[in-house]
N, C-alpha and C positions, 0 to 999 in steps of 0.2 A: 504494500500500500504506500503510494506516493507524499509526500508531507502537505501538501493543498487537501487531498481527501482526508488525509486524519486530521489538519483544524478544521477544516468544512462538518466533519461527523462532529467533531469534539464541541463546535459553535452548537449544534443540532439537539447534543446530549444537552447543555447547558438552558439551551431552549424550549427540551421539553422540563427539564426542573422548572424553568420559571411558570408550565402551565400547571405542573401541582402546586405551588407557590401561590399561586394565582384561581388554585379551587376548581381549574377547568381539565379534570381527571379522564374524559372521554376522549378531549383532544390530546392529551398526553397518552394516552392508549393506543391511538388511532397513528399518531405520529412516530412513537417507540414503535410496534410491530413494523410498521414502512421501513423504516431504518434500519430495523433488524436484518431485514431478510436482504439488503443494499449492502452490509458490511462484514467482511470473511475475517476478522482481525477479535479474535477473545474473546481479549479485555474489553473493547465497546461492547460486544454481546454479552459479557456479566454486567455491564453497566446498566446496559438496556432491559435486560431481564428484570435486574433490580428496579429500575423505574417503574416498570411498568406493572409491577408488584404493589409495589407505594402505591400507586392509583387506584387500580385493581381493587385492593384493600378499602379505602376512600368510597369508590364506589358501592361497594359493602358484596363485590363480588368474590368472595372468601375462596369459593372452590379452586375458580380462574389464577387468582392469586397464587394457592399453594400451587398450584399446575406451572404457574411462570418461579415458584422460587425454584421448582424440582429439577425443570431445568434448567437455572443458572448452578444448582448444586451439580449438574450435570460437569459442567466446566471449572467449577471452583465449590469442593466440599467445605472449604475452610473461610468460607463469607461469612464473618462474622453478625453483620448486617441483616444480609439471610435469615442468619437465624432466628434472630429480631424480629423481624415479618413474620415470621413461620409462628413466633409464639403471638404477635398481637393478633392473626388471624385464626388460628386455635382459643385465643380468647371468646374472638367472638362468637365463633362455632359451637359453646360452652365444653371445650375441652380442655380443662384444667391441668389433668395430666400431662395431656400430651403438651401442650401451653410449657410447664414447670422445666419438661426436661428439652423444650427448644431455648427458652432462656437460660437453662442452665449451661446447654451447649456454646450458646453467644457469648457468655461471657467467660468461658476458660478458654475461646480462641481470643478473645478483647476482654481482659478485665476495666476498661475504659469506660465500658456502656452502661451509665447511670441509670438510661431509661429500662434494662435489661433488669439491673438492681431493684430498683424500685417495685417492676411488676412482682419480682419473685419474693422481695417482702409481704404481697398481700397475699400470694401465693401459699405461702410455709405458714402464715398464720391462718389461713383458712383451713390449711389442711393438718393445727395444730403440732407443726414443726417449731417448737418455740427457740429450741436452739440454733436452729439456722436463721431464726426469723433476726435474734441478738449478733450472730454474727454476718448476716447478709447488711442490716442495720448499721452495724463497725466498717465493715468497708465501704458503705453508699458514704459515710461522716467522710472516711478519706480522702475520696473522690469531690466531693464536694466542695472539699478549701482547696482542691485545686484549679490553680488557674486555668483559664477556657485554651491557654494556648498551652497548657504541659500536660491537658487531657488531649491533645489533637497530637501531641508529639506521641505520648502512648498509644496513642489508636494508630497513628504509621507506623510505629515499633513491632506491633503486633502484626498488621499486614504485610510486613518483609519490606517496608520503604523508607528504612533505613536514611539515606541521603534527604529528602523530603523532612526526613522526623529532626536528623541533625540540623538540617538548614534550619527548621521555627525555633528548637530548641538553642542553639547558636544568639538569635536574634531576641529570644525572650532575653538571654540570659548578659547581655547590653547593655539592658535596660533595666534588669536583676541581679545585677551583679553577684550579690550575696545569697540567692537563692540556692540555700541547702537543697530541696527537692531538684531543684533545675539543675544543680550541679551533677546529683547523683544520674539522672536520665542520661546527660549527657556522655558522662561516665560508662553508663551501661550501651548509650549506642559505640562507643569507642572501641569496648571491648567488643561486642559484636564485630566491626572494622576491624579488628586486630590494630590498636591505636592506641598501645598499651602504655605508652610514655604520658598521652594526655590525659589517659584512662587515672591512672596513678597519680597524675597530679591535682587533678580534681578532686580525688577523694580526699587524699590528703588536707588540700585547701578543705573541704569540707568539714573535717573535723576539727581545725583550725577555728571555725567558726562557730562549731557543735559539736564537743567535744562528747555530749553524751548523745548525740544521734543513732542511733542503734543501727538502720538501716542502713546508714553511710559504713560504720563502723563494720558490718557485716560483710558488703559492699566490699570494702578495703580489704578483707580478712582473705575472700574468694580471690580477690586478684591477686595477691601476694602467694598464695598458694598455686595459684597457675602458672604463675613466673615462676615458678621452684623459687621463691625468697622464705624458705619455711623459718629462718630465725625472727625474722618480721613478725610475720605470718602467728609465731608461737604468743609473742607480745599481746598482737592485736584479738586472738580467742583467750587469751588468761584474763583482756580486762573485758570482754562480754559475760562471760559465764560466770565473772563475779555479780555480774548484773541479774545473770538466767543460769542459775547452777543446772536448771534442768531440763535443759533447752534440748531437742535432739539432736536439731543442725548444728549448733555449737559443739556438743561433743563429738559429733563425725568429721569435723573442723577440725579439732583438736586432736585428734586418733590421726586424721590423715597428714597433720602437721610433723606429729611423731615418727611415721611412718619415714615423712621425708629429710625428718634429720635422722636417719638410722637407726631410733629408736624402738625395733619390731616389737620387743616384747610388751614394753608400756603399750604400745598402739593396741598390739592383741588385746590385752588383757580390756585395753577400753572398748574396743569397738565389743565384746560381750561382752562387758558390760552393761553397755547401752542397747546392747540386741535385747539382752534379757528386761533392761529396764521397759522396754518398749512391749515386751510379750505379754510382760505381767503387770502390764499397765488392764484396770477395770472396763475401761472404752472398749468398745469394739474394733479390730483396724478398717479404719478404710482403705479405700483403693489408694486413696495417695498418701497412705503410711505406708500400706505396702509396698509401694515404689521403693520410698523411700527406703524402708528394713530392706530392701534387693537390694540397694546401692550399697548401704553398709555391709552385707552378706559378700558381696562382690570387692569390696575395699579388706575386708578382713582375708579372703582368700589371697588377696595379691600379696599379703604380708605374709601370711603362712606360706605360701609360696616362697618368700626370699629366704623364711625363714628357714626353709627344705621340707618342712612337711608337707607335701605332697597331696596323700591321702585325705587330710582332713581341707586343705583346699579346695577340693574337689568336692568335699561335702558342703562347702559352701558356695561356690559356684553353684552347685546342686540347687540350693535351698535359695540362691538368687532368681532363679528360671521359675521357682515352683512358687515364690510370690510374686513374681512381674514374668506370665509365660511367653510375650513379647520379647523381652529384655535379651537385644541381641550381644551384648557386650558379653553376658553370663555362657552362654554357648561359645562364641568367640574367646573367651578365656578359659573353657574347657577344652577345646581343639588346641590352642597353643600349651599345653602341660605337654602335649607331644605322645604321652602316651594311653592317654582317654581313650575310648571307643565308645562309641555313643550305639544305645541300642535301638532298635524299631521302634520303640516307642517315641523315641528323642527325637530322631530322625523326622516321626511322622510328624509331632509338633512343630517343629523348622518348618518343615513345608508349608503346614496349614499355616502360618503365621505371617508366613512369606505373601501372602494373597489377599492380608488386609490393607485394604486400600490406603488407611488412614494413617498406616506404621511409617515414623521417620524416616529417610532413607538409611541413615546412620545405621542404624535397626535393622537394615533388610540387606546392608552390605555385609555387615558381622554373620548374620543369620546365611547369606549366600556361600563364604567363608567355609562357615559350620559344618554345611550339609556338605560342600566341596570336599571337607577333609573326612568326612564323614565316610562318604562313598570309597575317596582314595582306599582308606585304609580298608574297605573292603575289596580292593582292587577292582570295582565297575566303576571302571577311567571315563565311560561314556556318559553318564549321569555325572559325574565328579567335572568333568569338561564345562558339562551345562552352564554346572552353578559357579565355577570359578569364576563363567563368561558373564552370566551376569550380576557376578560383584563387580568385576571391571565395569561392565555397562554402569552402572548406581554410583560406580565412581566417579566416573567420568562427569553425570547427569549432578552430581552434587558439586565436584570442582567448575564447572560452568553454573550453577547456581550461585554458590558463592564469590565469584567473578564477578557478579551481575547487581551485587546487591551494592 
């Protein structure tokens, strides 16, 4: 597509917003479907889909609408916006349910979206979720002192636009100088950029300014450890965890701190520690403890690893896959022990795993890896061939993604 047709379409898109703006929802229907079928380029057709959803809706044609979100989900699963739609149209449909877990979908791809918050506070209290209602409640408070331009920078953070999100947050921060929060974003696109010198200096500046900011402070703690600066690194979780003795991310902070000053045994001894603290915690785990207990499962192996045990590495690699059976890192560091062999059952979970749509690529390269070595070691080189091919392929497809960003 030549640069005349994409600002001619892009005038067009902007043209039909001003007819929802403007209440006249038909003509914006009537104008988006023209345009669609005129333009071969995505990103205009999730644009367009989206618009003409927005109206759709307006017009209080509910069915139409979810038909136009399903196929912009066609082209983009991860529209956060989308899913937005999908719950205010489920509202009105009176489907509650279904309503709860589209906004809840919305807002773990954008935690930005206020109006997502909002609904699902009336949401959890009607359906007697008191405790989510108090913590859906805590986060909308967050959201809410923040400025209209460092919720727009989090909302292109979360959409992969990155440049976009650094140019507003750059320009707020001008004319905010001192802006703790605006420092930290800033921060966090940099790391995303691999921009780790200004990454580091912002935080720092930051605590210079808020010495007890926890976020920044955290913030700080993760980057220092990514840079292998673990003496830092050890400083900056000795003074959180005087803050949060019982923090979980801070002790898997502190364990992986250990870890990287050659400390294996301390790290061991904490990262069960904080396995068990977490087990025999009276809550039930969620899903995203259990992530989280996988990561720690999977950081404790890599130690028992340097440390030469072996065996019990591998029982926790084990135990990483069997709370996150995604988590392609946990197979991929079963395969590198070199002398694992993964049985049909293991095998067959990689597979199936391999087919969700939704999984990382990160995830589906390690997983491709897996089954690759998997096969080898059975000597059927032909299926082994497959999958090596396409972790190279995932590779390839994420080093031009991140190129891009």
């Amino acid at each position: 597509m030549n640069q005349t047709t994409t600002s001619t379409i892009e005038t067009q898109l902007k043209a039909i917003q001003q007819l929802i703006q403007r209440a006249k929802f038909d003509d914006a229907i009537a104008q988006g479907q023209i345009l669609r079928q005129n333009t071969m380029d995505t990103q205009h057709k999730i644009q367009l889909w989206y618009l003409i959803a927005v109206a759709q809706r307006y017009t209080k044609k509910y069915d139409n609408a979810l038909d136009s979100i399903n196929n912009l989900h066609k082209l983009d699963k991860k529209h956060s916006r989308a899913r937005q739609e999908q719950g205010y149209n489920f509202l009105a449909l009176n489907l509650p349910e279904q309503a709860k877990s589209a906004f809840e979908k919305a807002v773990q791809l954008n935690p930005s979206l206020v109006a997502s918050w909002q609904e699902l506070i009336e949401l959890y209290r009607s359906s007697g979720q008191q405790e989510k209602v108090q913590k859906t409640a805590n986060q909308l408070e967050k959201l809410k002192k923040f400025p209209p331009a460092l919720l727009a920078v989090t909302e292109y953070m979360h959409e992969g636009k990155l440049l976009k999100a650094e140019q507003i947050c750059r320009h707020f921060l001008q004319n905010n100088k001192h802006h703790v929060e605006g420092m930290c974003l800033l921060a966090e696109i940099g790391m995303e950029l691999k921009i780790y010198d200004d990454a580091e200096f912002l935080l720092a500046s930051a605590l210079e300014l808020a010495p007890t900011h926890i976020y920044a402070r955290s913030q700080y703690l993760n980057l220092l450890i990514q840079l292998g600066k673990y003496k830092a690194a050890e400083q900056q979780v000795d003074m959180l965890l005087l803050k949060q003795p019982n923090n979980l991310s801070f002790n898997i902070a502190k364990a992986n701190t250990l870890t990287g000053l050659g400390k294996t045994e301390q790290a061991i001894a904490l990262y069960e520690q904080t396995i068990a603290q977490a087990e025999n915690d009276m809550a039930p785990l969620s899903m995203e403890k259990n992530i989280q207990l996988a990561h720690v499962q999977l950081q404790l192996g890599h130690a028992l690893k340097a440390k030469g045990d072996i065996t019990k590495a591998i029982t926790s690699y084990q135990k990483a896959y069997q709370l996150n059976p995604s988590y392609g890192d946990a197979f991929w560091s079963l395969a590198n022990t070199k002398t694992y062999r993964f049985s049909d059952e293991e095998i067959s979970q990689m597979q199936s795993q391999q087919t969700n749509i939704d999984l990382p690529a990160t995830d589906k390269i390690q997983l491709f890896f897996a089954t690759g070595k998997a096969f080898e070691d059975r000597q059927d080189y032909k299926q082994a061939f497959q999958s090596y091919r396409k972790e190279t392929s995932y590779n390839m497809i994420l080093v031009a993604l991140t190129l891009l960003k």
